[in-house]
C-alpha positions in Angstrom: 5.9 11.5 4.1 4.8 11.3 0.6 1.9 12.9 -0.7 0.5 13.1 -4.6 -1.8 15.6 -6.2 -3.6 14.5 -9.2 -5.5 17.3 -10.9 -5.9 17.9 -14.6 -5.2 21.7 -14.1 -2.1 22.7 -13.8 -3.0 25.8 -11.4 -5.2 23.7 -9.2 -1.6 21.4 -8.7 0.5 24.5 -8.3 -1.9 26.2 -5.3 -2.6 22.8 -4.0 1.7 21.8 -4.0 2.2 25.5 -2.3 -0.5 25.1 0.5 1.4 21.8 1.3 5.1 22.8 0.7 4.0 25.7 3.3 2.9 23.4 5.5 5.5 21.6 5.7 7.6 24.4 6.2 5.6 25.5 9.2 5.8 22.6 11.0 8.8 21.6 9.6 8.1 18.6 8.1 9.6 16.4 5.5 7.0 16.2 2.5 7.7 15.0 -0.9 5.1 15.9 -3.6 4.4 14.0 -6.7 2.2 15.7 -9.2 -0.1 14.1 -11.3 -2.4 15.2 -14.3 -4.3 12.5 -14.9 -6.2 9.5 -13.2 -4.0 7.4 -15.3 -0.6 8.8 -14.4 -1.0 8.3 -10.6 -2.1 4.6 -11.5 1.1 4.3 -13.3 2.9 5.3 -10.1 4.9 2.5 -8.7 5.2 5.1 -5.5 3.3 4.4 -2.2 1.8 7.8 -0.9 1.1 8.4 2.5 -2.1 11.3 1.2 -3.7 11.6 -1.9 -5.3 15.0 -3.3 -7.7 13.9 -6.0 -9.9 16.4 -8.4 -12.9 14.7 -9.1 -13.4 15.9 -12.4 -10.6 15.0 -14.8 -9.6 14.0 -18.5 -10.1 10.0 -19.3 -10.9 8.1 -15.7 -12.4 10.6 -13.3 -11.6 11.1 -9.8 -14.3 8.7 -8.2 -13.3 5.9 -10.5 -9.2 6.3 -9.9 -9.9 6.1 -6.1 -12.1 2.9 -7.3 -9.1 1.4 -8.8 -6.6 1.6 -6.0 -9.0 0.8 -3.2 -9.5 -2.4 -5.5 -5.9 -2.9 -5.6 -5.2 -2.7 -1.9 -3.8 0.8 -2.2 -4.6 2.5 1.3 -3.5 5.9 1.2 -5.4 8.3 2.6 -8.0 10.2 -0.1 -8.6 13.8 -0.2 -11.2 15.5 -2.7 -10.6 18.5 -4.3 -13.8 19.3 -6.6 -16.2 22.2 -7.2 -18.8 19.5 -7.3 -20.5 18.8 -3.9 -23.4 16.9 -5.7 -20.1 14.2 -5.4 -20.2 13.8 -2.0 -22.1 10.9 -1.2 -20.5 8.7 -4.2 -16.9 9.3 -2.2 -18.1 8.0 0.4 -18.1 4.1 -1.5 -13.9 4.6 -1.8 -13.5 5.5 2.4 -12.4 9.1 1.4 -11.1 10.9 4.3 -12.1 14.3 3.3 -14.0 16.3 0.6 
């Protein structure tokens, strides 16, 4: 499985990449992480990701409009949210997020 976390900070990446590496590790899984600081730099990706983990609130292109972008480029990984901002909600809900 491959997963990406896209976050602008690099501690939200780190405890986000350690929740996942220890869950693969519990149920001894095979999970490859790509880390990502910006919207743009996941587009650049020429990887396929099985999960996404997406901060809304980013540098350049925010969250909302990267998941816009690869839903309008046939990418269907499943999304994740990460944010502090649940006013955002209702706006993932146009790019078929999985979770918030």
């Amino acid at each position: 499985m491959r997963v990406a976390v896209c976050d602008d900070e690099d501690c939200s990446r780190c405890v986000t990449k350690e929740a996942i590496d220890s869950y693969s590790n519990l149920h001894r899984l095979e999970i490859a992480v790509c880390e990502f600081a910006s919207g743009e730099d996941l587009l650049q990706s020429s990887l396929k990701y099985n999960v996404i983990f997406l901060d809304y609130k980013m540098g350049g292109i925010n969250g909302l409009e990267t998941a816009k972008f690869m839903r309008q480029n046939n990418v269907d990984s499943t999304i994740i949210f990460l944010t502090s901002y649940p006013d955002f909600v209702y706006e993932s809900f146009d790019v078929s997020t999985f979770r918030f």
